[in-house]
N, C-alpha and C positions, 0 to 999 in steps of 0.2 A: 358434593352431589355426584361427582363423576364416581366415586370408588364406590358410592350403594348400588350404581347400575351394574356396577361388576359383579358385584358379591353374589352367588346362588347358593343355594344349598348344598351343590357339589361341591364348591369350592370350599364356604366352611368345613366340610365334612371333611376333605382331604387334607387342611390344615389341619385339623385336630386330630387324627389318623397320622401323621408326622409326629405331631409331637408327643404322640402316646408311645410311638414306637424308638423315638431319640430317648429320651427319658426313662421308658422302664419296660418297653422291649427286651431288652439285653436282660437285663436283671431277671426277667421274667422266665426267661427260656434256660439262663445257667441254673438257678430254682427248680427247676424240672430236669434236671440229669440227675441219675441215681447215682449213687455211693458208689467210687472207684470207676465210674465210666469215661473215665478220661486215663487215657495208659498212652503209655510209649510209642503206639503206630498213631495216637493223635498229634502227635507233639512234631511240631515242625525242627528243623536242622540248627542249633543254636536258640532255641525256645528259653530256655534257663537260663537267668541270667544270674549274677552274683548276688543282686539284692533279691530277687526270689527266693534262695535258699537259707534255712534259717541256719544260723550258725552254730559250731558244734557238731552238725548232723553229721557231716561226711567225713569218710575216713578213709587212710593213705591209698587202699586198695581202688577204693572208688574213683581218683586222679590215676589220669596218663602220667609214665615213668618220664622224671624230669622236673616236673611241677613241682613238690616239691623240693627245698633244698635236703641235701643230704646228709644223712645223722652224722654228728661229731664221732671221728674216730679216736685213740691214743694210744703212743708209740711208749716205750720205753726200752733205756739200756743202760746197763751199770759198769764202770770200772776202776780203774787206779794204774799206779805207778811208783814201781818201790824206787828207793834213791841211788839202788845201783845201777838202774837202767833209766832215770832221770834225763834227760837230755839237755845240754845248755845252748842248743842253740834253737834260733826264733822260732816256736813252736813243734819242737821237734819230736816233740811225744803224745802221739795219739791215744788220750785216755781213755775218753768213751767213742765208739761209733754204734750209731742206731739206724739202722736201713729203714726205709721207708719211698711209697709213693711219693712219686712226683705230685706237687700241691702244695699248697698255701697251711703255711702253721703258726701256732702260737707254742712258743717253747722255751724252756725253763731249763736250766742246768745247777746243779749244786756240786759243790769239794770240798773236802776239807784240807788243805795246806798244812802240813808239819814237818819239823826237822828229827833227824834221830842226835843230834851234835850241840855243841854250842855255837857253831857256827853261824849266825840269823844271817838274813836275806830276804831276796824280792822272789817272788814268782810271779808269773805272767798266765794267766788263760785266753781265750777265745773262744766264742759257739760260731761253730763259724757251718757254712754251706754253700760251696761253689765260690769258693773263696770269700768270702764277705761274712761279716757278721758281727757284734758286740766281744770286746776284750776288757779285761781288768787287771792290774795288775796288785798283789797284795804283798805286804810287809809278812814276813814268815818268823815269827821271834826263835832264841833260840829255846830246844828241849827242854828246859826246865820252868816253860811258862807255856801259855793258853794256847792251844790250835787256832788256826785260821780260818773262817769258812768263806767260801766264794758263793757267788750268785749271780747266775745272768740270764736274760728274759731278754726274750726277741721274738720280732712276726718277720718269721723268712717265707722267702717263695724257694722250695727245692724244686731242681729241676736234672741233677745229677742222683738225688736218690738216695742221697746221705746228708748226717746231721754230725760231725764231729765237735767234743772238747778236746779241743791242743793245749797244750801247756808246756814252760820250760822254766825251768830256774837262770836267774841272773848274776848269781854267785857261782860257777864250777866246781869250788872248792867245797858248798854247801852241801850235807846231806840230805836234804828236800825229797818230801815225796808227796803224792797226792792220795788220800785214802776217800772211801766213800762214796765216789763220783756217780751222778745220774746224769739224763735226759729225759726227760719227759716231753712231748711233743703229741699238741690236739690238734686236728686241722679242722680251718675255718672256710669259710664259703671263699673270700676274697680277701687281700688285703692291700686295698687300694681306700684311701682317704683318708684323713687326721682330725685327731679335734682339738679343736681351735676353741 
């Protein structure tokens, strides 16, 4: 009984005036903006958000410098070592050196190993950068059988600027030389983590 004494006419009227304007007000008034009446001085600081824009749309120009990561670059340099100038001691002969940025790479070395003698033996490589890096050492047979190919693959952080394959023979007496030799070197965004 008490809440029919309350109720009047204005009161229903302005409840229903609420809930015309909760419900489809809004909708009502976007409906009535014309084509393209909403630009850039409407748009408030941080308006747009990720899930707003549809994907694909935007392109590198349209991003502040930074956002995105930065396009893979790749190094390369070629060399060798005849077996007169061979070196037999621990890495004493710089094959390839490939300059480059300081930065995070993935990089790949090839050689081919061979004797001009009968002489067989070991040789020894390295990719190495700022002292550190992957070595192998390979059986070198002698000249009148198959060449030897090397291969080594590593994610260095250069930070001196260079990328060298060292090599030496383990035999002195060996005629060893290295023909062939690369570097090749992509750089990656980081290389911090492992999979596991």
């Amino acid at each position: 009984m008490g809440v029919r004494r309350h109720l009047t006419y204005a009161n229903v009227m302005v409840t229903l005036l609420a809930f015309v304007v909760l419900a489809g007000g809004g909708a009502y008034a976007a409906s009535k903006l014309g084509k393209d009446s909403v630009g850039t001085k409407q748009l408030k600081d941080n308006a747009v958000k990720t899930a707003k824009v549809r994907d694909r749309t935007l392109k590198a120009n349209d991003l502040a410098a930074g956002v995105l990561p930065e396009t893979a670059h790749g190094w390369q340099a070629n060399g060798s070592v005849n077996y007169d100038s061979f070196s037999s001691s621990p890495y004493g002969s710089t094959v390839v050196h490939l300059s480059i940025p300081p930065g995070s790479y993935y990089v790949t070395s090839t050689a081919t190993a061979q004797t001009t003698d009968n002489d067989s033996g070991d040789v020894s490589c390295r990719l190495v950068s700022g002292g550190t890096g992957p070595s192998r050492t390979q059986f070198v047979p002698a000249s009148d059988q198959p060449t030897m190919n090397f291969t080594l693959t590593a994610l260095l952080d250069v930070t001196d600027g260079a990328i060298e394959l060292q090599c030496y023979k383990l035999n002195p007496n060996a005629s060893d030389r290295i023909t062939d030799a690369n570097i090749v070197a992509a750089r990656v965004d980081d290389i911090t983590g492992s999979a596991g």
